[in-house]
C-alpha positions in Angstrom: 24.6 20.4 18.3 22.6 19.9 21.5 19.7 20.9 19.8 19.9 18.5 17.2 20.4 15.8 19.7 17.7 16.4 21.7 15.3 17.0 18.6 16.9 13.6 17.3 16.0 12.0 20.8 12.0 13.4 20.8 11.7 12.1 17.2 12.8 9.1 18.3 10.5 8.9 21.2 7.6 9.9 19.4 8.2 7.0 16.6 7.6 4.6 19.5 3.8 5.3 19.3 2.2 2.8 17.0 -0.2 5.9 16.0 2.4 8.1 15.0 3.5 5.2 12.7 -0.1 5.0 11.9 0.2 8.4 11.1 3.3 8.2 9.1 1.6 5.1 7.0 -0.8 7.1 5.9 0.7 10.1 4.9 3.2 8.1 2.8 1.5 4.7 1.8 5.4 3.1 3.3 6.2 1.6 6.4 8.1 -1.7 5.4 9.0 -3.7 8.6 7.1 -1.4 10.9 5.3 -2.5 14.3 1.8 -1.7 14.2 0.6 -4.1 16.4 -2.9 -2.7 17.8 -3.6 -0.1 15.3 -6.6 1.1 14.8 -7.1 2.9 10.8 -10.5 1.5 9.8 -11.7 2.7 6.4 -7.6 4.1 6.2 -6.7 4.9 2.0 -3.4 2.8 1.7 -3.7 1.9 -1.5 -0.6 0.6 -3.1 1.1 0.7 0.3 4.4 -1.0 1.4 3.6 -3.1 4.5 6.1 -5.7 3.6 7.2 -7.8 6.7 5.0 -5.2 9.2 3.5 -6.2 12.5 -0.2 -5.3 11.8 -1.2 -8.3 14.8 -4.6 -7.0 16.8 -5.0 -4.1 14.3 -8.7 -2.9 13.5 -8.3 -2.1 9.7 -12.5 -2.6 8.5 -13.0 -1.3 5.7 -9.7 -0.4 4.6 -8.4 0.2 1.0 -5.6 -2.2 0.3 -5.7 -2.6 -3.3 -2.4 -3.4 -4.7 -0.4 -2.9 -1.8 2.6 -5.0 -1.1 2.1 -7.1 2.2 4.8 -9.9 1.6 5.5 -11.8 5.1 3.6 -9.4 6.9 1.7 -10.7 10.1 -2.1 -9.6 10.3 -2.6 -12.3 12.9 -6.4 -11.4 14.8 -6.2 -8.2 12.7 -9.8 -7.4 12.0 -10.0 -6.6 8.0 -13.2 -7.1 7.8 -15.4 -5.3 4.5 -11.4 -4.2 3.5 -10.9 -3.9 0.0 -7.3 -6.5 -0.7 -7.8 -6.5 -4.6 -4.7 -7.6 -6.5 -2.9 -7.6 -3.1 0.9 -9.4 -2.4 -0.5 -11.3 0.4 2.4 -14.2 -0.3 3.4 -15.8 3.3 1.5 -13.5 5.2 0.3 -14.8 8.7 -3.7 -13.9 8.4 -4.1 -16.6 11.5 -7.4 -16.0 13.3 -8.1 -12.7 11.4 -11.2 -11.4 10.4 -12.0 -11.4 6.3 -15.3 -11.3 6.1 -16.9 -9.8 3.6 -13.2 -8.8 2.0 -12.4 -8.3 -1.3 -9.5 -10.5 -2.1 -10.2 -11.0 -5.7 -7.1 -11.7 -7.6 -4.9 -11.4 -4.6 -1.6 -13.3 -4.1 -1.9 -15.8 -0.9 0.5 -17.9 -1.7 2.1 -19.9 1.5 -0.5 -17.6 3.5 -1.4 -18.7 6.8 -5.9 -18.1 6.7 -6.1 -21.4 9.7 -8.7 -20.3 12.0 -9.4 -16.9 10.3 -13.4 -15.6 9.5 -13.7 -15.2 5.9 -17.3 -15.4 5.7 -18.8 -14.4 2.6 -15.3 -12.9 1.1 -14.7 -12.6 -2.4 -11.4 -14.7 -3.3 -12.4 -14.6 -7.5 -9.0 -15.3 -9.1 -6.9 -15.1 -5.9 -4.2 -17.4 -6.0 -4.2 -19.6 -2.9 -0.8 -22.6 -3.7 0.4 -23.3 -0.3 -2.3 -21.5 1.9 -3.2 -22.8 4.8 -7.1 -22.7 4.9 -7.5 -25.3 7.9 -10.4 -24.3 10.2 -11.2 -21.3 8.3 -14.4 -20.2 8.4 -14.9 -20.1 4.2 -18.7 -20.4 4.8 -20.2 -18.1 1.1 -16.7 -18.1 -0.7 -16.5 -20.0 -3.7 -13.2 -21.2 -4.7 -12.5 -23.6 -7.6 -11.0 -26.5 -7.8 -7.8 -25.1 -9.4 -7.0 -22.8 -6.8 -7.3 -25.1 -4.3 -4.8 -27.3 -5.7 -2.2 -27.4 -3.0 -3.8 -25.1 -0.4 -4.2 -26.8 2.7 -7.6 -27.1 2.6 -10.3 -28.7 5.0 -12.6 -31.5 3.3 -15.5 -28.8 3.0 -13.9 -27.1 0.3 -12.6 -29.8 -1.4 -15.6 -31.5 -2.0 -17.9 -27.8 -3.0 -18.2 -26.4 0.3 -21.2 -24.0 1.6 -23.2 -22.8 -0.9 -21.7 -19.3 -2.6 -24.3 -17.7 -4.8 -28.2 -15.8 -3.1 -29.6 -18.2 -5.4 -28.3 -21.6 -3.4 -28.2 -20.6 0.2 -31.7 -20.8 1.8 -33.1 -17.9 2.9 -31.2 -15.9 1.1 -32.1 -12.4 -0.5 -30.8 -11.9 -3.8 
């Protein structure tokens, strides 16, 4: 009994390292509701993981796979996903404040009632992603294209309203194809 107490006690310690959640995350793609503030799993394979409501705030995840992966009311706030691959994610209500998306994949991902305000999105790929309710104030959307049917009832600044940056090699100066 004393053993099982103490080896309950150590497995409880250990869990309150971020990286041996980190650890756990990747090993099993689950970690609803976990506290991963700070972690640092850049070019990580989560793939279809449940992150739903997790504290991902400050993490370094470049060039991670998040392809379907469920991220409902999750908070990636100053999370770096920069080059990381969120195709066909649930993104719905997530807090992306002042994170890094640029050069993301977020093509047919769910944003609804995202928070994107102040967050880098330079040159991301948001093809088909739907965006009802996102807050896109003072993001930086220079090189994303978004229509004017996903727009409808983002929060959106003027920019994108009205065409934005130019999106396509062919229109930016300077530009190599």
């Amino acid at each position: 009994m004393g053993l099982s107490l103490l080896l309950g006690l150590l497995a409880g310690m250990l869990w309150q390292q971020p990286q041996v959640r980190g650890v756990w995350l990747v090993m099993t793609r689950y970690c609803p509701g976990c506290d991963l503030q700070g972690l640092r799993l850049g070019g990580a394979n989560l793939r279809r993981a449940n992150l739903r409501s997790a504290n991902l705030s400050d993490a370094i995840l470049a060039e991670v796979d998040l392809s379907g992966s469920e991220l409902t009311g999750a908070i990636l706030q100053r999370t770096d996903l920069s080059l990381a691959n969120l195709t066909a994610a649930d993104l719905r209500q997530v807090n992306l404040r002042q994170a890094n998306l640029s050069g993301s994949s977020l093509i047919g991902a769910n944003l609804e009632a995202a928070d994107l305000s102040q967050a880098s999105a330079l040159f991301a790929d948001l093809e088909g992603a739907v965006l009802q309710g996102a807050d896109l104030r003072s993001a930086q959307l220079h090189g994303v294209h978004l229509s004017p049917s996903q727009l409808a009832g983002a929060l959106a600044p003027l920019e994108c309203r009205t065409g934005g940056p130019p999106s396509t090699p062919a229109q930016r100066p300077n530009a190599r194809p």
